[in-house]
Residue frames relative to the residue before (quaternion, step in Angstrom):
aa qw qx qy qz dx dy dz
X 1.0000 0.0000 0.0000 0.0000 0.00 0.00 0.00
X 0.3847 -0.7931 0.4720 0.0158 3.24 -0.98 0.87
X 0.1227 -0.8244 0.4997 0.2357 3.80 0.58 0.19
X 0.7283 0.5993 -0.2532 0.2151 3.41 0.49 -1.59
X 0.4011 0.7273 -0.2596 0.4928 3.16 2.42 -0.79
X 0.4933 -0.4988 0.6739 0.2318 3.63 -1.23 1.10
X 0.2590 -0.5807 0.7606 0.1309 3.35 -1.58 1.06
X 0.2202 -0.5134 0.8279 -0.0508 3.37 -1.70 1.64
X 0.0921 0.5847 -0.8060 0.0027 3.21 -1.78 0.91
X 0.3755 -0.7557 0.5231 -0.1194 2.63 -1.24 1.76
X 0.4303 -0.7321 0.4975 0.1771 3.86 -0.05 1.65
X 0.2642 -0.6850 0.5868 0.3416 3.51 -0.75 0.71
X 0.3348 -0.6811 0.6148 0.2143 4.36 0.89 -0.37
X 0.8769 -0.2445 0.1135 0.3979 3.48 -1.61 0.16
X 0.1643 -0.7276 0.6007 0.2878 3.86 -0.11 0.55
X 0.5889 0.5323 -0.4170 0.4426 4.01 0.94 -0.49
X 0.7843 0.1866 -0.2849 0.5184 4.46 0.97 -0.17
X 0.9069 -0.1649 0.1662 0.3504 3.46 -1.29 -0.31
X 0.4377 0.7490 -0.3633 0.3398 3.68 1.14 -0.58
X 0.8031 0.1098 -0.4331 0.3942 3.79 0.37 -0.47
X 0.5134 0.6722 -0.3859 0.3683 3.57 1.57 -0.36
X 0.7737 0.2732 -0.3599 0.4441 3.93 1.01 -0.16
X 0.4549 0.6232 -0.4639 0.4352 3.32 1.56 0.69
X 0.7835 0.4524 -0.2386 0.3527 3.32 1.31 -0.23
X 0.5659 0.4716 -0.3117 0.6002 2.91 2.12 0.24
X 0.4643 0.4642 -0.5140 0.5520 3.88 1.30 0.20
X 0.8407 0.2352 -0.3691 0.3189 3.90 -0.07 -0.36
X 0.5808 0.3398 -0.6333 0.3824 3.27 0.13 0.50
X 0.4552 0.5377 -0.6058 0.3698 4.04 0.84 -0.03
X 0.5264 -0.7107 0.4116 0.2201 3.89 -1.45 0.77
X 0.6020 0.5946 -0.2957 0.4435 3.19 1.88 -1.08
X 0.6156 0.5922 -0.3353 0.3974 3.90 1.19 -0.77
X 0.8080 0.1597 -0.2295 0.5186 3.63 1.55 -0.15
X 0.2444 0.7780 -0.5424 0.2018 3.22 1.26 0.33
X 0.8699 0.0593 -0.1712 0.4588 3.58 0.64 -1.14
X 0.6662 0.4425 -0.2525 0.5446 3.62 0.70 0.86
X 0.2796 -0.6404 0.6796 0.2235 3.59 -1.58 0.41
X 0.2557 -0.8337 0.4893 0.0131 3.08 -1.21 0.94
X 0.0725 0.8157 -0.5718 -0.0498 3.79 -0.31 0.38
X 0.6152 -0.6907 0.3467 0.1560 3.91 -1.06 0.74
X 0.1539 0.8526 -0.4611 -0.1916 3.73 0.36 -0.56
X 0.2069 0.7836 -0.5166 0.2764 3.53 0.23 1.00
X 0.4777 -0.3554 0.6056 0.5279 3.55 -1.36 -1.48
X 0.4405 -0.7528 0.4659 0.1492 2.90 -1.44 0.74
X 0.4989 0.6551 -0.3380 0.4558 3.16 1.77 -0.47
X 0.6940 0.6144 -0.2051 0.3144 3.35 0.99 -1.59
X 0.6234 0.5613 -0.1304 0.5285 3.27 1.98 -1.08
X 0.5456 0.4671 -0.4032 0.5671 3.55 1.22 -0.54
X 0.4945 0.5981 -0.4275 0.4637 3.73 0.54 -0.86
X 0.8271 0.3544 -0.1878 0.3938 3.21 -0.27 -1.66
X 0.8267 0.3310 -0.3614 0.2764 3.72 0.67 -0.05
X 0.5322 0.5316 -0.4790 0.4524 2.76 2.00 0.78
X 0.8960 -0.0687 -0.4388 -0.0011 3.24 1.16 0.15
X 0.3227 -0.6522 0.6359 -0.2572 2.97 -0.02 2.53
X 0.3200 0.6816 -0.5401 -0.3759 2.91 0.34 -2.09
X 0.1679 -0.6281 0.7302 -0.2101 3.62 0.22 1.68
X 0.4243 -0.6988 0.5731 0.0561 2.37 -2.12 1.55
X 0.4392 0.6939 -0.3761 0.4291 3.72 0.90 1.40
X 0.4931 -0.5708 0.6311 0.1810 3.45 -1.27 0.63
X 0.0801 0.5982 -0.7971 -0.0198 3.50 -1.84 0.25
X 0.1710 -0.7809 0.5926 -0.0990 2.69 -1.08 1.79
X 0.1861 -0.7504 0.5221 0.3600 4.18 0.40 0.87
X 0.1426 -0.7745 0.5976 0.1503 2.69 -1.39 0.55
X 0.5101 -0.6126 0.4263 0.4275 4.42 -0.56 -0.06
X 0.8052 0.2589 0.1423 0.5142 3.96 0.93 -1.37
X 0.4074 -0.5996 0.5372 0.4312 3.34 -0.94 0.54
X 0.5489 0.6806 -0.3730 0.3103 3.73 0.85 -0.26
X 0.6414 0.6783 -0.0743 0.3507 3.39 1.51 -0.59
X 0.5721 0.6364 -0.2033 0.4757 2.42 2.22 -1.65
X 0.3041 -0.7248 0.6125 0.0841 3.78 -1.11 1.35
X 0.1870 -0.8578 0.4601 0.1322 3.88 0.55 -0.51
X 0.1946 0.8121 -0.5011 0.2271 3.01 1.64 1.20
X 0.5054 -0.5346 0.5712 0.3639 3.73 -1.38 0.43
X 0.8840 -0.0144 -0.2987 0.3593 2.57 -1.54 1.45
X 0.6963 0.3447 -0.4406 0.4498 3.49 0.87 1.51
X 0.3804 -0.6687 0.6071 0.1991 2.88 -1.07 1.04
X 0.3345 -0.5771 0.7348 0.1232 3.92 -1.20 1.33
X 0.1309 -0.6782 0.7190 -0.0777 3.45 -1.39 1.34
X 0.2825 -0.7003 0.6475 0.1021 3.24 -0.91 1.05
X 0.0685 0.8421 -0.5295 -0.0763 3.91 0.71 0.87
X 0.2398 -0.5006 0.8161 0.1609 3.64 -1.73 1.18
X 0.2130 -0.6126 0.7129 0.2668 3.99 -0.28 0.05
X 0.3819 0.6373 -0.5768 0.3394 3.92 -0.33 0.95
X 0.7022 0.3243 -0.4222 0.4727 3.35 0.73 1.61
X 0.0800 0.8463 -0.5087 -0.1364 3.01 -0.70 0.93
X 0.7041 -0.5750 0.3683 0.1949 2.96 -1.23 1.73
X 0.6203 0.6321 -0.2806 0.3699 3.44 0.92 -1.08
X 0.7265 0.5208 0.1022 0.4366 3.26 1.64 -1.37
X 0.7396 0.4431 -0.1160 0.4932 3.04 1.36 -0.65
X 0.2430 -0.6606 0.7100 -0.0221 3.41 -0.51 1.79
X 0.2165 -0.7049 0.6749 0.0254 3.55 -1.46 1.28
X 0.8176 0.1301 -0.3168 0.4628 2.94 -1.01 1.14
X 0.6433 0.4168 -0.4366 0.4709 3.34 0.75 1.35
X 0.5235 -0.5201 0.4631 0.4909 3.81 -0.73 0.59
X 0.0076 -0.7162 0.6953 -0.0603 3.29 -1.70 0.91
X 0.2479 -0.8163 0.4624 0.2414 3.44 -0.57 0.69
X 0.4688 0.5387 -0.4837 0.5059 3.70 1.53 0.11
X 0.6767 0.3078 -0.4213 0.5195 3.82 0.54 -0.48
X 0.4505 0.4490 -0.5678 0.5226 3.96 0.33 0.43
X 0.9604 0.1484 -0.2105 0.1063 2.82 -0.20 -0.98
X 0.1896 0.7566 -0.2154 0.5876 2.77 2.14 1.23
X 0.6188 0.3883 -0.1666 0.6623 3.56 0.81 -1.62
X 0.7936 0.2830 -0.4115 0.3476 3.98 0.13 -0.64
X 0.6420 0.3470 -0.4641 0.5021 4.03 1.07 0.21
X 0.4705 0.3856 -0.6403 0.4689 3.75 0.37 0.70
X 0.6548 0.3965 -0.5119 0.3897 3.91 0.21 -0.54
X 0.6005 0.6315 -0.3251 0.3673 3.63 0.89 -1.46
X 0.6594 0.5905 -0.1896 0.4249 3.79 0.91 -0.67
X 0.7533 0.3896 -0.1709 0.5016 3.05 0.77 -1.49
X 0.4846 0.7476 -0.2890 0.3503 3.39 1.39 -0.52
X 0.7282 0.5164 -0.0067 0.4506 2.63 1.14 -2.00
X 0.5846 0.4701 -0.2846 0.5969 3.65 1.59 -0.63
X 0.5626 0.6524 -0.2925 0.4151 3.39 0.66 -0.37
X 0.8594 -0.0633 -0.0469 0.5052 3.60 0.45 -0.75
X 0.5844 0.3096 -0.6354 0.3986 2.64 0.58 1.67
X 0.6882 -0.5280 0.2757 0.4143 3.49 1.10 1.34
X 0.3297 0.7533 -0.5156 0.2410 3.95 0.77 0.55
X 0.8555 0.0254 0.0993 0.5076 2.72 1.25 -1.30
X 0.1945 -0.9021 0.2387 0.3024 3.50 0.43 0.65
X 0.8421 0.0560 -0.2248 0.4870 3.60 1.18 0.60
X 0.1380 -0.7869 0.5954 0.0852 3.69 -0.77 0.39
X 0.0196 -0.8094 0.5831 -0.0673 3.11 -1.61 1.48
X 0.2183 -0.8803 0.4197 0.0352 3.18 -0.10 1.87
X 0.6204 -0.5234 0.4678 0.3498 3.26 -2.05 0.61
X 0.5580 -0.4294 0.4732 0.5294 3.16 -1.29 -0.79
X 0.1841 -0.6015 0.7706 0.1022 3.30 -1.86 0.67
X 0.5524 -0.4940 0.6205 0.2565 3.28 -2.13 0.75
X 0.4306 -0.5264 0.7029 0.2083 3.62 -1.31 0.94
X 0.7798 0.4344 -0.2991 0.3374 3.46 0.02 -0.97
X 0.5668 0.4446 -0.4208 0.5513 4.06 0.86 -1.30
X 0.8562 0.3703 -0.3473 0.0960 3.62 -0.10 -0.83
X 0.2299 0.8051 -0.3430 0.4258 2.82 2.07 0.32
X 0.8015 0.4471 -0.0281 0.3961 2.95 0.50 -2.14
X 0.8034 0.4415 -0.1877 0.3527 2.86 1.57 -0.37
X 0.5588 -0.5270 0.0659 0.6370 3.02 2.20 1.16
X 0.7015 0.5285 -0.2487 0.4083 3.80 0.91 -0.36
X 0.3669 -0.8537 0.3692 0.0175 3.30 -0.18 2.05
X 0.5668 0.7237 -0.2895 0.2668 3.83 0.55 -0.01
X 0.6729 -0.5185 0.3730 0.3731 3.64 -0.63 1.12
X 0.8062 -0.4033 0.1832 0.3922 3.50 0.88 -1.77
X 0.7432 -0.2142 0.1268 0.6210 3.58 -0.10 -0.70
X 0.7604 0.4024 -0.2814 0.4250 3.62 0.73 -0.93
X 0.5768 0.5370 -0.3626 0.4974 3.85 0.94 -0.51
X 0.6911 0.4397 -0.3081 0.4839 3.97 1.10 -1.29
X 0.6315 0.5363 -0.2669 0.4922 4.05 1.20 -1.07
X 0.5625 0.5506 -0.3265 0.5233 3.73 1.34 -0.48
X 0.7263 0.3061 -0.2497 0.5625 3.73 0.62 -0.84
X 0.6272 0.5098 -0.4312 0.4009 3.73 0.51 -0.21
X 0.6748 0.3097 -0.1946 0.6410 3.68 1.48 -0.81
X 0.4656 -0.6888 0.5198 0.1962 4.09 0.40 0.57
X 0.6248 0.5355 -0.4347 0.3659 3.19 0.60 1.13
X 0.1915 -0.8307 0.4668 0.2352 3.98 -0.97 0.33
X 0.6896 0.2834 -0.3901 0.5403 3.41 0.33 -0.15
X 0.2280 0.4656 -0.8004 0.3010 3.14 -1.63 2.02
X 0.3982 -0.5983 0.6950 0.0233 2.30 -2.09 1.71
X 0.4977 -0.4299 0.7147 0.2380 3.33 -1.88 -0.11
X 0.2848 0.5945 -0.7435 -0.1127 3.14 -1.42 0.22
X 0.1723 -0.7364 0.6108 0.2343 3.16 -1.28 -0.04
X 0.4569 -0.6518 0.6022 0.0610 3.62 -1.72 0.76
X 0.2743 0.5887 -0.7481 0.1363 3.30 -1.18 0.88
X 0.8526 0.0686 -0.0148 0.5179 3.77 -1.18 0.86
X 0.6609 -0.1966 0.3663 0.6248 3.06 -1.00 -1.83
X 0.6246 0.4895 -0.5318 0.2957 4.00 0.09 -0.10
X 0.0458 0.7910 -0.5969 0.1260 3.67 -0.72 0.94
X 0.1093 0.8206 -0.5189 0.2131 3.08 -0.43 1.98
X 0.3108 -0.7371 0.5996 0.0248 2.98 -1.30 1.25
X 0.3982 -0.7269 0.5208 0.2047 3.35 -1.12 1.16
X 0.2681 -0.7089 0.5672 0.3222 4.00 -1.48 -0.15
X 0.6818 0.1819 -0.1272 0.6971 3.39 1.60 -0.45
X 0.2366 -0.8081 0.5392 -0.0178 3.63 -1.50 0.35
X 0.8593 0.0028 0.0599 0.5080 3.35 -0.41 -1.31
X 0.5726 0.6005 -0.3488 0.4358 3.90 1.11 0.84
X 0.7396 -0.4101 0.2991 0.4420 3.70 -1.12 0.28
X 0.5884 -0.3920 0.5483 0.4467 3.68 -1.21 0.09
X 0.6780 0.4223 -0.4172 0.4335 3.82 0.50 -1.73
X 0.6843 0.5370 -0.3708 0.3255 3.61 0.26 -1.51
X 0.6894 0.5390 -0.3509 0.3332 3.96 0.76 -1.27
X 0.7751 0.3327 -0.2915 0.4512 3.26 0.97 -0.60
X 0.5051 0.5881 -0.5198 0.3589 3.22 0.62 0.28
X 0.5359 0.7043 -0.2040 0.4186 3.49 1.76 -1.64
X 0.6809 0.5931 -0.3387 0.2642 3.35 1.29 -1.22
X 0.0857 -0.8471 0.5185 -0.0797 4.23 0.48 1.10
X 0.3916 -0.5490 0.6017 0.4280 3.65 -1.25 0.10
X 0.7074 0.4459 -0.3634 0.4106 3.62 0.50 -0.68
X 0.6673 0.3847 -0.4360 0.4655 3.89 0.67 0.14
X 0.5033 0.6508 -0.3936 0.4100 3.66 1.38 -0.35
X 0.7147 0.4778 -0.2619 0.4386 3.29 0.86 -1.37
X 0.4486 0.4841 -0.4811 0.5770 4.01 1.08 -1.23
X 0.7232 0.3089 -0.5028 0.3588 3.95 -0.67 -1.23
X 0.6367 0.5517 -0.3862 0.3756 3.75 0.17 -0.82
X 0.6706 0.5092 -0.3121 0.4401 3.69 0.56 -0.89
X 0.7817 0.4252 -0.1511 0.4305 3.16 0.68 -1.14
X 0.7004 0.4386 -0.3399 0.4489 3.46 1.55 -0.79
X 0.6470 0.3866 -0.4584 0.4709 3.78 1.25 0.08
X 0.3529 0.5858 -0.5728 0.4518 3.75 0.84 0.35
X 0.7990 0.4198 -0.2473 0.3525 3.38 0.44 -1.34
X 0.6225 0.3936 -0.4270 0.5246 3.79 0.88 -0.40
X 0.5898 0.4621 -0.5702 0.3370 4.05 0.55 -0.33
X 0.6277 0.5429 -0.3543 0.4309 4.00 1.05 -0.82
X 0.7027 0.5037 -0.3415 0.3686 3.61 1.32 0.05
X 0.4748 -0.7776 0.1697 0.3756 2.61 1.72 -0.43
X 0.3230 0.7423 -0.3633 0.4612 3.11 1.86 1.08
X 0.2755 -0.7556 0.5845 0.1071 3.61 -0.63 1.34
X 0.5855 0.6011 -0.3840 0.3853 3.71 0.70 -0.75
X 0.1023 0.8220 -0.5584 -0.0457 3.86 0.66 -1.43
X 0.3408 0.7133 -0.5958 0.1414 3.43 0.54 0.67
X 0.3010 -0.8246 0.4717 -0.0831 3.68 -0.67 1.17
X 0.0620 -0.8383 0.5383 0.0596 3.85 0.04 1.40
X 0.3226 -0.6737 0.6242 0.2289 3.42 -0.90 0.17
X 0.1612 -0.7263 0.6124 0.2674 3.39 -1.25 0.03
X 0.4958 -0.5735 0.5297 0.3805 3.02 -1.56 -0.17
X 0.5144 -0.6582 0.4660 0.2915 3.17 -1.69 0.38
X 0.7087 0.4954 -0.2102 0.4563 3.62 1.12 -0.62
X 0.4825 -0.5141 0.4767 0.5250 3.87 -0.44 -0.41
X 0.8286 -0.0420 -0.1614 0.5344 3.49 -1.40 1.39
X 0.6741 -0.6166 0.2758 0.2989 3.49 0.80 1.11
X 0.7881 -0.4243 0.2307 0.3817 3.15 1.53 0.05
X 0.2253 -0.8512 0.4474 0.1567 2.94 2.10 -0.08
X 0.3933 -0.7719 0.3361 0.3694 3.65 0.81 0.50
X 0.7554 -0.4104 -0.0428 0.5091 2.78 0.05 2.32
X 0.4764 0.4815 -0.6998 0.2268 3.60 -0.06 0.77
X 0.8591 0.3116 -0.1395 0.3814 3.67 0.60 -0.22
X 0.6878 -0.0067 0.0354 0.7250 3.05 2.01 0.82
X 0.0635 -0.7941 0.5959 0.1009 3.62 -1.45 0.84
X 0.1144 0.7697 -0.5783 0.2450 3.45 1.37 0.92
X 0.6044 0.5923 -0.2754 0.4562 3.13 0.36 -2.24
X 0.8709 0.2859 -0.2424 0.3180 3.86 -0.27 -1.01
X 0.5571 0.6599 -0.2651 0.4287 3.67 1.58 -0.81
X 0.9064 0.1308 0.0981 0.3894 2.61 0.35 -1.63
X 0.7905 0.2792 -0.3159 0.4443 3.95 1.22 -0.63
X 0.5370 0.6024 -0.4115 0.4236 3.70 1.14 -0.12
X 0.6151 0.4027 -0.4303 0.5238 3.79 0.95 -0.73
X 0.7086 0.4961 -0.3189 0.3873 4.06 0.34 -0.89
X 0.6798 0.5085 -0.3274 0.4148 3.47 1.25 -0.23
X 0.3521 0.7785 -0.1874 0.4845 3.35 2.08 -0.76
X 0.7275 0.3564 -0.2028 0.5502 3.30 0.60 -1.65
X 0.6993 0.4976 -0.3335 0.3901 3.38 0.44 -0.98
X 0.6128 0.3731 -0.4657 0.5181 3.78 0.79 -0.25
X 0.7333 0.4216 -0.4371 0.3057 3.79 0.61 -0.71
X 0.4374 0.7139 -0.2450 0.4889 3.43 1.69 -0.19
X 0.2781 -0.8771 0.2673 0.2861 3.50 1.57 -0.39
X 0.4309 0.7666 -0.3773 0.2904 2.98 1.39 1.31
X 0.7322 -0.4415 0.3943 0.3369 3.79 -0.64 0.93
X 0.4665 0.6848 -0.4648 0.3119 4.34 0.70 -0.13
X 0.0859 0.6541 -0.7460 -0.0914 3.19 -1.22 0.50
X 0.4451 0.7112 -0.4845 0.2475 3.97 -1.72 -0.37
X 0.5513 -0.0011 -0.7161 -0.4281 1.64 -1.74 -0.32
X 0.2783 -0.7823 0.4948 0.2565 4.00 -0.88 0.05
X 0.7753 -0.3777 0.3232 0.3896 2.85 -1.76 0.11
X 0.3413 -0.6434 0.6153 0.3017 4.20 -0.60 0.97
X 0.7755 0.3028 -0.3737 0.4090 3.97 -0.31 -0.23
X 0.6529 0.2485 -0.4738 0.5361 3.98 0.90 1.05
X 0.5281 0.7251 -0.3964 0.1952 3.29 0.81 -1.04
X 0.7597 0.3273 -0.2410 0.5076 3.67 0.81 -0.74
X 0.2558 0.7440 -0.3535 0.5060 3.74 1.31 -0.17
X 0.7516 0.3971 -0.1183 0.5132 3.20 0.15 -2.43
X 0.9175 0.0807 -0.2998 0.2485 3.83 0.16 -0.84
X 0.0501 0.7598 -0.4847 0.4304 3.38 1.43 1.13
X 0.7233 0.5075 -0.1731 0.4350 3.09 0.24 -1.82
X 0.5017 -0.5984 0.4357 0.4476 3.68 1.06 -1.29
X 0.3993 0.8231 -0.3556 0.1913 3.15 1.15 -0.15
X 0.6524 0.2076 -0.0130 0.7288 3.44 1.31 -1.34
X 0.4117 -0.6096 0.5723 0.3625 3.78 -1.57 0.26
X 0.8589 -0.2700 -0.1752 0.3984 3.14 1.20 -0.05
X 0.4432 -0.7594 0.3934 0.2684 3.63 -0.39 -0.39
X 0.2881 -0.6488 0.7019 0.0590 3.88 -0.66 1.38
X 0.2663 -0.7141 0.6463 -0.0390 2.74 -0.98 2.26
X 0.3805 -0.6946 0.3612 0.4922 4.06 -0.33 0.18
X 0.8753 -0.0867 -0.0051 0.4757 3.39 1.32 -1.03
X 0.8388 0.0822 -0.0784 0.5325 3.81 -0.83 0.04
X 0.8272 0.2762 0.1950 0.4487 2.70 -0.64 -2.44
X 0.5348 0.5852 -0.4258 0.4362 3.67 0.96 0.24
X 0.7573 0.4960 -0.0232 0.4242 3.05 1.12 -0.89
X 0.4631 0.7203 -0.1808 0.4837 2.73 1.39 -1.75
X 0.8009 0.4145 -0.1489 0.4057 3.37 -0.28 -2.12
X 0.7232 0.5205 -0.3171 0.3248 3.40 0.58 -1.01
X 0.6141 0.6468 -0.1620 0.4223 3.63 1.44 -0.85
X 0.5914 0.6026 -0.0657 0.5318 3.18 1.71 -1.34
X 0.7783 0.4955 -0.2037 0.3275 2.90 0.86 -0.50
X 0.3154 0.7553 -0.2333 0.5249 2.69 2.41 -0.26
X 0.5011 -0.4484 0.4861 0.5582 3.26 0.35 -1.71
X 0.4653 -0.6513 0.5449 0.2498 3.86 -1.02 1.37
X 0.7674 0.4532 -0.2148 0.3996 3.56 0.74 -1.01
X 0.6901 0.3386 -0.3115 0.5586 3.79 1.02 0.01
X 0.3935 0.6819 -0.4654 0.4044 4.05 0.88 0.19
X 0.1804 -0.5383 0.8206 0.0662 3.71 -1.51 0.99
X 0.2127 -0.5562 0.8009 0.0633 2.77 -1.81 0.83
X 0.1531 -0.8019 0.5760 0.0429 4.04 -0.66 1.11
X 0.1793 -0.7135 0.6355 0.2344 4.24 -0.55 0.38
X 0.1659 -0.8584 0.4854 0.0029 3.16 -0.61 0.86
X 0.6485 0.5051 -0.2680 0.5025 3.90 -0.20 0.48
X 0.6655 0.5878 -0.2735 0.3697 3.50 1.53 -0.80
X 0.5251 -0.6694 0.3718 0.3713 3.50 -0.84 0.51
X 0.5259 0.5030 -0.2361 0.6440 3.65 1.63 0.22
X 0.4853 -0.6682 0.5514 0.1181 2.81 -1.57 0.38
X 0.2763 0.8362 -0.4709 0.0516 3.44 -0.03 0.55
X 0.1471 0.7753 -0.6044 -0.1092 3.46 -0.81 0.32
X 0.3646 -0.7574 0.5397 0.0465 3.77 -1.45 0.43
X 0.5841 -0.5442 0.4811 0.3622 3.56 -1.24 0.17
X 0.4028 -0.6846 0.5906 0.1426 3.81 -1.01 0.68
X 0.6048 0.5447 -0.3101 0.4912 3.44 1.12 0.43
X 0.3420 -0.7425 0.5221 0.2431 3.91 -0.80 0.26
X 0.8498 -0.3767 0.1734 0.3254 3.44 -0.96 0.20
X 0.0451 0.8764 -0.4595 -0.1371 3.35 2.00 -0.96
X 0.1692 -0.8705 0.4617 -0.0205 3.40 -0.03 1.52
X 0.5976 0.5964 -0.3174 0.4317 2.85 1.55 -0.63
X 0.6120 0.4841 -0.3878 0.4907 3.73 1.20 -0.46
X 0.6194 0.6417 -0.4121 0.1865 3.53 0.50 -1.10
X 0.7639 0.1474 -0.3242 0.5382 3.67 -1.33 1.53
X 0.6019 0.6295 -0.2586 0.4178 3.46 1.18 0.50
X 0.1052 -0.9072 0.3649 0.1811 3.21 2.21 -0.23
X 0.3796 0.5778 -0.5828 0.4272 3.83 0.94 0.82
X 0.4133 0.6781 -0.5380 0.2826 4.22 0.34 -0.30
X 0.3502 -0.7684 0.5019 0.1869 3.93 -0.45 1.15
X 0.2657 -0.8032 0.5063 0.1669 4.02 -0.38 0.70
X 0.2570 -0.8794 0.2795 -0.2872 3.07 1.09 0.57
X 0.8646 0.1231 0.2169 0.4361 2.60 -1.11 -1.44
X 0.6816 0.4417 -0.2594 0.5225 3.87 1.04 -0.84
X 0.5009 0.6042 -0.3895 0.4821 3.55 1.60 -0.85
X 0.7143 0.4007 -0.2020 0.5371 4.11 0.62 -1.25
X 0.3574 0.6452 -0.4147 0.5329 3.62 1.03 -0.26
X 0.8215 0.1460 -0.1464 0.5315 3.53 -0.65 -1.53
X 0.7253 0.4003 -0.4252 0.3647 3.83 -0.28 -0.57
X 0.4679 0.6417 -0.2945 0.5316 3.87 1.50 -0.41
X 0.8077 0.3989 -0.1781 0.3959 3.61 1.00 -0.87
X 0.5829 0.5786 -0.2822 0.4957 2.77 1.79 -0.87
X 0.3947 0.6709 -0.3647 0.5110 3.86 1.22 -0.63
X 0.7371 0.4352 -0.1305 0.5002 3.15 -0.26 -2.05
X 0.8779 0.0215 -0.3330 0.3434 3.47 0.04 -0.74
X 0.3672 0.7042 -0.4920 0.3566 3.99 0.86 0.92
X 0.7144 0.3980 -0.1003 0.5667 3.28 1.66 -0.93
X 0.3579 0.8244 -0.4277 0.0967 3.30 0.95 0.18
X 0.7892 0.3062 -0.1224 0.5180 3.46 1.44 -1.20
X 0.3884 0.3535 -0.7051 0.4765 3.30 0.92 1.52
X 0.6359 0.4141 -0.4924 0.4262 4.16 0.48 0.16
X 0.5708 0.5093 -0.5518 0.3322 3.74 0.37 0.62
């Protein structure tokens, strides 16, 4: 055991899709604890399941407390809520006990979080739908992890390689994003997105905007967003002494900071971003909340119901997940 090692606690997500079965193939990988200790909050039953079938060479040992947790090789420390029954649970179908299951592993890990139990948490995927059904109203992880930590402005960013992009709009119509698109929500994303590259440990922070229109607007022949509303917010931000350039064309702009060009890149909305990241690879993407007083970061992948009890689900993405957090949360107090 290692003390000096950030604690990662590691959502077990939908017990009905893939979530505990690529938690048991991220820990026996070495790079997912190399810089961090790791403990599970899930069911423990649901996890024994999943590493038989994985059939991963690892133990799961429930545990009651992060205090308990022993970080022995070749176990996996479960924080068990016993709130599945196995007996009951049909994988790969919406369930509103695994909602409402997947939304106390978040509700926990929260709670360990700020009060310094643990110092980051990186979650599977959860069903939008079970947790509906399962009384719990919320788009997703970052809108439900926002109310649990009493805060409103959080960004997305997402992570592939070297591209690292942060959104200004998200979980809302096309009509609604551009309406959303403000100098005063540009600048919050800025603040918060160079907070986030100092916790990565990037001195440079050089930060592109995009545009919202095609060729950014061609100065206003094809739009006056670009001139209203993201050139005056970028303005401030340089007199503000931040690292921004842009805005640019959206169909090079992420290309350019892939390549390395930018540390990252302010997507205006969703699928602007979204698409560009994907394209990378769905299965090796971090999704990062930004703005929270915690650290959290998550798989870029949904539940994929269609794999679940099939032990073919790629960890990935949950592998960059925990080693992404551990970073984030090793660097944390050069971002105060």
């Amino acid at each position: 055991m290692n003390e000096s090692k950030p604690l990662v606690a590691v959502t077990m997500g939908d017990a009905a899709g893939t979530g505990p079965e690529i938690i048991a193939k991220a820990l026996i990988d070495r790079d997912a604890t190399a810089g961090c200790n790791v403990v599970v909050i899930g069911d423990a039953g649901v996890m024994r399941a999943a590493v038989e079938i994985t059939r991963s060479p690892i133990k799961i040992r429930g545990i009651k407390s992060t205090e308990e947790a022993a970080f022995a090789p070749g176990v996996i420390d479960v924080i068990d809520l016993k709130n599945i029954d196995l007996t009951h649970l049909m994988r790969g179908c919406v369930d509103p006990m695994a909602g409402k299951a997947a939304y106390e592993y978040i509700k926990l890990a929260a709670g360990l979080a700020l009060t310094g139990k643990i110092d980051a948490i990186a979650t599977s995927a959860i069903n939008k739908d079970a947790l509906n059904k399962a009384g719990y109203h919320y788009p997703g992880h970052t809108e439900l992890l926002a109310e649990l930590c009493g805060v409103k402005d959080v960004v997305m960013m997402l992570v592939s390689g070297k591209l690292r992009v942060m959104h200004v709009t998200t979980h809302v119509s096309l009509e609604n994003a551009i309406k959303l698109v403000t100098p005063e929500r540009i600048l919050v994303l800025l603040k918060i997105t160079d907070n986030a590259l100092k916790q990565l440990g990037i001195t440079r922070r050089l930060i592109a905007i995009a545009g919202l229109n095609p060729h950014a607007g061609e100065d206003g022949l094809f739009g006056d967003e670009e001139i209203k509303y993201i050139s005056p917010a970028i303005e401030t931000a340089k007199r503000q002494g931040f690292n921004v350039t842009g805005p640019l064309p959206p169909d090079s702009i992420f290309f350019r900071a892939a390549q390395g060009e930018f540390d990252a890149a302010v997507a205006m909305y969703h699928d602007q971003g979204h698409i560009a990241v994907k394209m990378l690879g769905i299965d090796e993407g971090v999704n990062v909340t930004l703005g929270l007083p915690i650290i959290r970061t998550s798989v870029e992948h949904g539940t994929a119901f269609d794999k679940a009890g099939k032990g073919t689900a790629s960890p990935k993405s949950l592998i960059e997940a925990i080693k992404l957090a551990g970073v984030m949360s090793r660097n944390k107090n050069a971002a105060r």
